[in-house]
VOTORKE-908361 format. One record per atom (N, C-alpha, C): residue in one letter; atom name; x, y, z. Coordinates in nm, 3 decimals. Example, Ala and Ser with C-alpha at 12.3 -4.5 7.8 and 13.67 -1.06 7.14 Angstrom:
- residuo	atomo	east	north	up
- a	N	1.319	-0.569	0.780
- a	CA	1.230	-0.450	0.780
- a	C	1.320	-0.330	0.780
- s	N	1.285	-0.225	0.708
- s	CA	1.367	-0.106	0.714
- s	C	1.290	0.003	0.787
// end
This chain:
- residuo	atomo	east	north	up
- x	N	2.770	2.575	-0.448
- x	CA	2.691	2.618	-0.562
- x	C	2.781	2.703	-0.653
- x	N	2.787	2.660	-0.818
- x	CA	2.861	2.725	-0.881
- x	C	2.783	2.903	-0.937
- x	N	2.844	2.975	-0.977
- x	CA	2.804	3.083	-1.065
- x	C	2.702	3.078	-1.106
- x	N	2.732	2.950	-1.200
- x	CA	2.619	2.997	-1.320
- x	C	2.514	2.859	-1.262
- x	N	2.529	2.794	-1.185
- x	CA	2.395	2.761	-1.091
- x	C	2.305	2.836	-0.973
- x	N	2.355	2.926	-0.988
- x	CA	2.325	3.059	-0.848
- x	C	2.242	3.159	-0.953
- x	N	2.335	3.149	-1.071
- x	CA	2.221	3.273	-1.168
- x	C	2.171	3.220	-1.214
- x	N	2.165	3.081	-1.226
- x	CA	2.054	3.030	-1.293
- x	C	1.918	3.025	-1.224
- x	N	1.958	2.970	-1.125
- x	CA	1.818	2.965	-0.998
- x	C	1.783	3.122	-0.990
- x	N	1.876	3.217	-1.011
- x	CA	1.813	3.356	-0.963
- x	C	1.723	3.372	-1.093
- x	N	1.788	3.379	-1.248
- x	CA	1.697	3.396	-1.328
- x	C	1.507	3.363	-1.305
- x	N	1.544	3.218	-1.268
- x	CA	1.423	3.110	-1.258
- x	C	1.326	3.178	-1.184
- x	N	1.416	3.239	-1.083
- x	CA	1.341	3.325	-0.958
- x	C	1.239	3.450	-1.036
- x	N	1.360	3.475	-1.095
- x	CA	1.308	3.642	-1.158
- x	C	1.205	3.567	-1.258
- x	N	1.210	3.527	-1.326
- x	CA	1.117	3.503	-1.438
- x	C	0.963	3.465	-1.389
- x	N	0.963	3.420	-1.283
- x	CA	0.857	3.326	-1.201
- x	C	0.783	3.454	-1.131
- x	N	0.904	3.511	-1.093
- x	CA	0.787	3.694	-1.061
- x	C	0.768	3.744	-1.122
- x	N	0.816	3.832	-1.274
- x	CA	0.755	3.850	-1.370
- x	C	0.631	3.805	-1.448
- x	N	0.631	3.655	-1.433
- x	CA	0.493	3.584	-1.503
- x	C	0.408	3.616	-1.410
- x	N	0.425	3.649	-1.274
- x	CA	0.272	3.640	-1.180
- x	C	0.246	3.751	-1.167
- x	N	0.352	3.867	-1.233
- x	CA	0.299	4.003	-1.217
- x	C	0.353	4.096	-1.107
- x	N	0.440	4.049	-1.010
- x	CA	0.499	4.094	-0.948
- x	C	0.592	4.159	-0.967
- x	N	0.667	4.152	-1.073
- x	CA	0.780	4.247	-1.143
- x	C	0.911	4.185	-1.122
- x	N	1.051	4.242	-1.078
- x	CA	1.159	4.253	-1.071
- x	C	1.127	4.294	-0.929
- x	N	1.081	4.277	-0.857
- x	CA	1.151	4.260	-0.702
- x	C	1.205	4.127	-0.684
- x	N	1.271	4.151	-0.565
- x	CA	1.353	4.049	-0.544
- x	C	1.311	3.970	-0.367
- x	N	1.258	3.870	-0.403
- x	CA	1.190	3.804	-0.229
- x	C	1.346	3.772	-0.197
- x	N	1.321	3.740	-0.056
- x	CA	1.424	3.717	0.025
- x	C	1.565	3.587	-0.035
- x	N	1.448	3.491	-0.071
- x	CA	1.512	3.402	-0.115
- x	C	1.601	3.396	-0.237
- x	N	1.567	3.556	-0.363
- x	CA	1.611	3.556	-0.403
- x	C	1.743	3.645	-0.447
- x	N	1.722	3.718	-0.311
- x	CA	1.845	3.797	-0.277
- x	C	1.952	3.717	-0.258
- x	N	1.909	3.600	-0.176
- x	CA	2.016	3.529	-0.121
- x	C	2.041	3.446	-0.228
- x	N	1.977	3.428	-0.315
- x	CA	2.050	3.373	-0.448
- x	C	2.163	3.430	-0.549
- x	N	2.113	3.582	-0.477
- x	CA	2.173	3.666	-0.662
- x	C	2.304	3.708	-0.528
- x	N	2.300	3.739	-0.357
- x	CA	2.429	3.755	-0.275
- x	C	2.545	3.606	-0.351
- x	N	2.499	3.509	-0.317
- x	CA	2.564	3.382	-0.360
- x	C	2.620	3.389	-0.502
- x	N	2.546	3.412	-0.586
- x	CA	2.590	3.462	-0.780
- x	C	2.710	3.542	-0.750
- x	N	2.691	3.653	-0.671
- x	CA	2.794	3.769	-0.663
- x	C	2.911	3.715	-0.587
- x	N	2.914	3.659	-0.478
- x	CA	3.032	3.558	-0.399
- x	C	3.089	3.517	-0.492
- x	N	3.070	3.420	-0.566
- x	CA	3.132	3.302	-0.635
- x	C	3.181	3.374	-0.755
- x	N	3.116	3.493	-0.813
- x	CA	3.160	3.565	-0.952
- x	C	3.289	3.651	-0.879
- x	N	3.252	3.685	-0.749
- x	CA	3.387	3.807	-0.721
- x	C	3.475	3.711	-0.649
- x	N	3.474	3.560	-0.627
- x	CA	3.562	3.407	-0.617
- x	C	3.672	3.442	-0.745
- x	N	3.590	3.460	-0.865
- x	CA	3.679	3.394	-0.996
- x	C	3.739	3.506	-1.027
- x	N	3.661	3.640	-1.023
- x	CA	3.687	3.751	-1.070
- x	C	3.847	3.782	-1.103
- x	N	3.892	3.781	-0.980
- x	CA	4.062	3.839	-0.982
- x	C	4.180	3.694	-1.064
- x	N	4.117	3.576	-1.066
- x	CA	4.142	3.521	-1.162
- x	C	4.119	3.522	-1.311
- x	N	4.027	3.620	-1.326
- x	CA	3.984	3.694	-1.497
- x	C	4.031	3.767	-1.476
- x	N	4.064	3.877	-1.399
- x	CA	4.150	4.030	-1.449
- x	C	4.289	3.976	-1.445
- x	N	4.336	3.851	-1.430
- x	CA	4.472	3.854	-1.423
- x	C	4.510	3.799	-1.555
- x	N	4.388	3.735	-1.618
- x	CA	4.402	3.654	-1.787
- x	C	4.368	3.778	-1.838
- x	N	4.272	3.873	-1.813
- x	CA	4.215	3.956	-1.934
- x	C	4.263	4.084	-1.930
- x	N	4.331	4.139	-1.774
- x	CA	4.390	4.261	-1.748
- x	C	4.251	4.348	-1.772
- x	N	4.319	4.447	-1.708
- x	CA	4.223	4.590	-1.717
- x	C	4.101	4.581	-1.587
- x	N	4.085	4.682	-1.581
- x	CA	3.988	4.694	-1.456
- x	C	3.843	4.648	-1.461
- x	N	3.782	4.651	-1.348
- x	CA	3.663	4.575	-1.367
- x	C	3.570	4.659	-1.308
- x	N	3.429	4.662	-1.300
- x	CA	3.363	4.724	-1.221
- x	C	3.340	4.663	-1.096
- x	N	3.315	4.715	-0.971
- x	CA	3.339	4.675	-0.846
- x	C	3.223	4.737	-0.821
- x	N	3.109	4.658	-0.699
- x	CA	3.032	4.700	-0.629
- x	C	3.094	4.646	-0.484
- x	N	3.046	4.746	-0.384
- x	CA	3.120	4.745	-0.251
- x	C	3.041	4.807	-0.179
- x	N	3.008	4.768	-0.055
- x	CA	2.941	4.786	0.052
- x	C	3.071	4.902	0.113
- x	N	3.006	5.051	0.124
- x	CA	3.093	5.132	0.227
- x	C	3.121	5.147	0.347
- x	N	3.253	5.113	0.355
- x	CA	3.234	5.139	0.540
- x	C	3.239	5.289	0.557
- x	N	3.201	5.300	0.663
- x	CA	3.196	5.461	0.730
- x	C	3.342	5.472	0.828
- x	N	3.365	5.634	0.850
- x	CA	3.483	5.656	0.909
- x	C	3.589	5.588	0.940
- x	N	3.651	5.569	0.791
- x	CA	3.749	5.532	0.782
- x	C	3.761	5.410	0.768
- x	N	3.643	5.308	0.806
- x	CA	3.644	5.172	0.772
- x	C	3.663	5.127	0.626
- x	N	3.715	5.011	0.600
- x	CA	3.752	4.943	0.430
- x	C	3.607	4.914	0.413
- x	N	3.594	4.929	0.257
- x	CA	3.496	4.876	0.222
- x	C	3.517	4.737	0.171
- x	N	3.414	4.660	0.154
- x	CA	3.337	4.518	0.181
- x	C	3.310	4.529	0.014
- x	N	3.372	4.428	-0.058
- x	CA	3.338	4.365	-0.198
- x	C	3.261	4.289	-0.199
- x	N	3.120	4.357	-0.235
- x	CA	2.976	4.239	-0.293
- x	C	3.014	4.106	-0.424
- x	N	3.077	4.198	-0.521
- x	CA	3.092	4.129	-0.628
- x	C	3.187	4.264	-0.755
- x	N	3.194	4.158	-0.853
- x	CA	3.276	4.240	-0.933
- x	C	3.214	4.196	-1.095
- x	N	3.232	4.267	-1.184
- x	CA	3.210	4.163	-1.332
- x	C	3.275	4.293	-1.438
- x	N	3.292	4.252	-1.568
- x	CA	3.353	4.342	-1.660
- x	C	3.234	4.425	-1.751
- x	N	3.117	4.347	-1.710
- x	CA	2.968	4.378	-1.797
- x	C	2.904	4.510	-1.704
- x	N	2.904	4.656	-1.776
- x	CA	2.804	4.713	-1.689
- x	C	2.695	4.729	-1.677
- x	N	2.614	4.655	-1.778
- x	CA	2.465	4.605	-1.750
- x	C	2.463	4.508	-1.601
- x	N	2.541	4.399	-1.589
- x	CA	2.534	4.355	-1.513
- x	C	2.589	4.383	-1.390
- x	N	2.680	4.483	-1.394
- x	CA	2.739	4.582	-1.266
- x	C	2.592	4.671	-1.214
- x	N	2.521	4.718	-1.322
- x	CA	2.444	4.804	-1.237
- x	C	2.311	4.727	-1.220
- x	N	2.231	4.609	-1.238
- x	CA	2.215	4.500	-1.220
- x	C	2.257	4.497	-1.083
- x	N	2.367	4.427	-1.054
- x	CA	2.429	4.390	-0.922
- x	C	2.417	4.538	-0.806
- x	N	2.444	4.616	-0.852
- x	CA	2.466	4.778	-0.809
- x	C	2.291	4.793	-0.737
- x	N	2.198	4.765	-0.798
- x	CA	2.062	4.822	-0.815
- x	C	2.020	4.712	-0.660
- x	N	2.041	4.584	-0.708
- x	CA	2.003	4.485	-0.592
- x	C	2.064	4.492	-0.472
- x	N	2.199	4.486	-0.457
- x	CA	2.271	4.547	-0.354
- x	C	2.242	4.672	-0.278
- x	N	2.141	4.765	-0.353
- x	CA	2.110	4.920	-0.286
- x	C	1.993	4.862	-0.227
- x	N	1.877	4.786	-0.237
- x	CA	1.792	4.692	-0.203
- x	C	1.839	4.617	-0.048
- x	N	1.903	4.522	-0.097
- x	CA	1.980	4.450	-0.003
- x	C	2.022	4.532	0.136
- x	N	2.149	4.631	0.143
- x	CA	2.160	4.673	0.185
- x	C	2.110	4.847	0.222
- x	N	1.934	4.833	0.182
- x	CA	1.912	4.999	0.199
- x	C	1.942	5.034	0.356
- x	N	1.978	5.146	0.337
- x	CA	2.035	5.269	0.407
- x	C	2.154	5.207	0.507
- x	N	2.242	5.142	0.397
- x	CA	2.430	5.174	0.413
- x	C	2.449	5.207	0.291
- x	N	2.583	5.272	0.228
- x	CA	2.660	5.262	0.170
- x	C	2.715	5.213	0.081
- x	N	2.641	5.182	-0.082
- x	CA	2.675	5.117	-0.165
- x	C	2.718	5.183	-0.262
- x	N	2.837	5.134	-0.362
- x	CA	2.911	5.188	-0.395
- x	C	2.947	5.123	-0.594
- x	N	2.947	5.168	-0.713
- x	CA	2.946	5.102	-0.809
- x	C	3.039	5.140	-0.847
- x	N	3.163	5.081	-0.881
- x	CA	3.295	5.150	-0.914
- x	C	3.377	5.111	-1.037
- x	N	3.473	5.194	-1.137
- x	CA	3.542	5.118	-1.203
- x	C	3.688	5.145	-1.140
- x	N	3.738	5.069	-1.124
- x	CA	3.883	5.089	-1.080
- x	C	3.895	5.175	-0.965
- x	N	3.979	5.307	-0.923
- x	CA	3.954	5.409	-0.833
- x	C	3.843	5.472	-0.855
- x	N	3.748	5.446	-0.975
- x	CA	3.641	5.591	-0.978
- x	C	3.533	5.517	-0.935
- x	N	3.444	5.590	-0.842
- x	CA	3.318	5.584	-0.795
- x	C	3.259	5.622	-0.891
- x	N	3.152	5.530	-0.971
- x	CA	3.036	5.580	-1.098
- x	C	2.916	5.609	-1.018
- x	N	2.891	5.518	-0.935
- x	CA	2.745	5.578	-0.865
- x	C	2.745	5.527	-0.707
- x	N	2.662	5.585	-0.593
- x	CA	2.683	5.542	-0.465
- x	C	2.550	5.611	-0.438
- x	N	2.472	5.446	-0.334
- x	CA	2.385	5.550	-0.239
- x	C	2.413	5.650	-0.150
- x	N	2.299	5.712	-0.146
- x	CA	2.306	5.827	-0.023
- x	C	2.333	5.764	0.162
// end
């Protein structure tokens, strides 16, 4: 599944809960849509920072003591970093998520 067939189905997703009133949550199925969007975008990613240079925003699952952290996804948009940032704190509530530009941590769960 490409990118922009992963966000497309996620949109479809989102829009389809919005019309019934359910809002911007995200059902299971469509986590695992927007995890897949984020795979395949942080796939190409380091092939765009190497055409476009400059840093990107990074969301990352934290490891604890001393463990590396785990790259969800990456993009240059921070609407769509904190977007990705917001679902990922969802996804993974109560570990360690992390919204970053380059070395700087912009925001992290508790």
């Amino acid at each position: 599944m490409t990118y922009v067939d992963a966000m497309g189905r996620l949109l479809c997703q989102l829009e389809k809960s919005a019309r019934s009133g359910e809002g911007a949550q995200l059902s299971p199925q469509a986590t695992a849509l927007l995890i897949a969007a984020l795979d395949a975008q942080s796939e190409g990613a380091s092939q765009s920072q190497k055409q476009t240079g400059g840093p990107a925003f990074r969301i990352a699952l934290g490891g604890d003591k001393g463990e590396a952290d785990e790259l969800l996804g990456q993009t240059r948009d921070i609407s769509i970093a904190r977007a990705m940032f917001d679902a990922a704190a969802q996804q993974y509530f109560g570990q360690k998520v992390r919204l970053c530009l380059g070395p700087r941590i912009v925001e992290e769960t508790p």
